[in-house]
N, C-alpha and C positions, 0 to 999 in steps of 0.2 A: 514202630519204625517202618516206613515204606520204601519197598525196593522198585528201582527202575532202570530198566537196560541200559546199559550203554551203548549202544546198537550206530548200526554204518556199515558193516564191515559182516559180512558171513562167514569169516575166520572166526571171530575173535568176539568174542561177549563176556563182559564184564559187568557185573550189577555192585553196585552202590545206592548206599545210602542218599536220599537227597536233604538236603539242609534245605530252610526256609529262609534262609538268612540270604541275602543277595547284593555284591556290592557290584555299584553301576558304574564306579570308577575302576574297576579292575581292569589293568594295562594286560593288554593281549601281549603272549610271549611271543617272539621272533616264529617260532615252529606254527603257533595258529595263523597271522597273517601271512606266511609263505604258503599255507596250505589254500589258504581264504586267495589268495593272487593266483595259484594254480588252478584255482576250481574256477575261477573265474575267466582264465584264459583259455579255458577247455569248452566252456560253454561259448564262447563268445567267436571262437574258430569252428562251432559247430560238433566239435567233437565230441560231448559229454551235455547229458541234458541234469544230471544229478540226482535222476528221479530214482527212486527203488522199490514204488511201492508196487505192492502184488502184482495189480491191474498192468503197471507198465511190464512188469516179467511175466506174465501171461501173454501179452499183446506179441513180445519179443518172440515166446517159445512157438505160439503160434503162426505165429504169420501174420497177426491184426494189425498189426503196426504200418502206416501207410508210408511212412519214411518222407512225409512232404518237408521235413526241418530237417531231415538229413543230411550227412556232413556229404556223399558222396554227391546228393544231388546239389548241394552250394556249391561245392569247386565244379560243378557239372562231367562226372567220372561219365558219364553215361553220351556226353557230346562232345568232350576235349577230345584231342587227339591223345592216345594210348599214353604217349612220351611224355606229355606236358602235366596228366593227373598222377602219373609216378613219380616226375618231381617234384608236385605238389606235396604229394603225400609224404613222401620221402625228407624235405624239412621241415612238415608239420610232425611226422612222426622225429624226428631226431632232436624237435626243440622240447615236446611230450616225452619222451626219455629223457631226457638230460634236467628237463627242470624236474621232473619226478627223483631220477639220482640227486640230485641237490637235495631236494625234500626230505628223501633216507637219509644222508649227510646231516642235516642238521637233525634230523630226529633221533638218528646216533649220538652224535654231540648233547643232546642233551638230556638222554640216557644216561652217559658220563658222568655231564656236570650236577645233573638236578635229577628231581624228581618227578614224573609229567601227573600235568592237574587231566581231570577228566577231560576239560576241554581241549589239551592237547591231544588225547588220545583220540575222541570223538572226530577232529577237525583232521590227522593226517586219516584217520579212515574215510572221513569224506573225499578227501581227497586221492585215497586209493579208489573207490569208485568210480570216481572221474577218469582216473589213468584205465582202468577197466572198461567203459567204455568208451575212451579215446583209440583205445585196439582194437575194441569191437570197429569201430567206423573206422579206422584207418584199414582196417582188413576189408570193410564190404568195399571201400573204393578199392580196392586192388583188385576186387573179384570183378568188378562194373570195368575194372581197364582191361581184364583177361579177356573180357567177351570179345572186345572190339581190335584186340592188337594181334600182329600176327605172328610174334613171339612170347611165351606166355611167363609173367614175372613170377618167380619164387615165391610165394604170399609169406613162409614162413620165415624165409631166410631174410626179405625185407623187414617182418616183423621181429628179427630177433632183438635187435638193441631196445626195443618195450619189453620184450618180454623176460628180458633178463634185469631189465630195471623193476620192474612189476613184480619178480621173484624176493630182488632183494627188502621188494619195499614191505610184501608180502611177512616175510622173516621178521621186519624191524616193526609193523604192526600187532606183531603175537608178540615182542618181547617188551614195547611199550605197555601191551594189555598185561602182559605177565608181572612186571614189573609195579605198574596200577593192582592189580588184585593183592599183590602180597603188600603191599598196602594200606590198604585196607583191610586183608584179615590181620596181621598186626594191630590198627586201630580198634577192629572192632574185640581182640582178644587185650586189649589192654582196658574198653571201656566197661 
């Protein structure tokens, strides 16, 4: 039997069995496509590029990162006036909370009702990623307005309605995974 990550998420790891069996009409659950529409809406506002691999968190930790697709430089943090990349930021970040709060909401709900397939687990961690770095870049344009404005914004205080959605979502990632493991040791202590 061959084990393979279930990997996304730096929380939360979960290994499973992989089956060969594959059906191609399998109906994605309401929780993958809201996750698959979030990750999509995060890249597409510049917010999140979804990438995780080493190379790019090296690039990050370092400094190599040239930020030419950066979200601060699309809304232009660095030539707007101070006022106008704040409220930029400010409904980009409030729509990035709130559909991430939906996203735990329904991931909750189906906690409840059912029981989450790997791909449910896989797809809201991808999409905690995205909400991970949709903070990241809503924070460096706050830092690109500080430089130029001449009252200086809260970076953390604006960032708390992500941060406290990212918590909770953070929670409901480890109890989806917890929930997928035991799981699967059940199965695999019945086969």
């Amino acid at each position: 039997m061959t084990l393979a990550p279930l990997a996304g998420c730096a929380t939360v790891s979960v290994y499973e069995p992989v089956s060969a069996e594959v059906s191609l009409s399998e109906e994605q659950s309401e929780l993958r496509k809201a996750a698959d529409v979030y990750c999509k809406e995060a890249r597409d506002k510049g917010l999140a590029t979804g990438e995780t691999s080493l190379t790019a968190l090296a690039d990050m930790l370092t400094g190599n990162h040239d930020g030419a697709g950066a979200y601060w430089r699309k809304i232009n943090a660095d030539k707007a006036a101070p006022a106008t990349t704040v409220t930029r930021v400010r409904a980009d970040l409030n729509t990035s909370a709130k559909g991430l709060t939906n996203l735990t909401a329904l991931a909750d709900s189906l906690l409840k009702s059912s029981k989450p397939t790997r791909s449910d687990v896989q797809e809201f961690e991808r999409a905690l990623i995205h909400a991970r770095q949709a903070r990241d870049s809503l924070s460096d344009a706050l830092v690109h307005a500080n430089k130029r404005s001449e009252r200086e914004y809260q970076i953390l205080l604006e960032l708390a309605p992500m941060d406290a959605a990212l918590a909770k979502a953070r929670s409901t990632a480890d109890d989806l995974a917890a929930v997928r493991a035991q799981e699967l040791s059940a199965a695999q202590a019945s086969s």
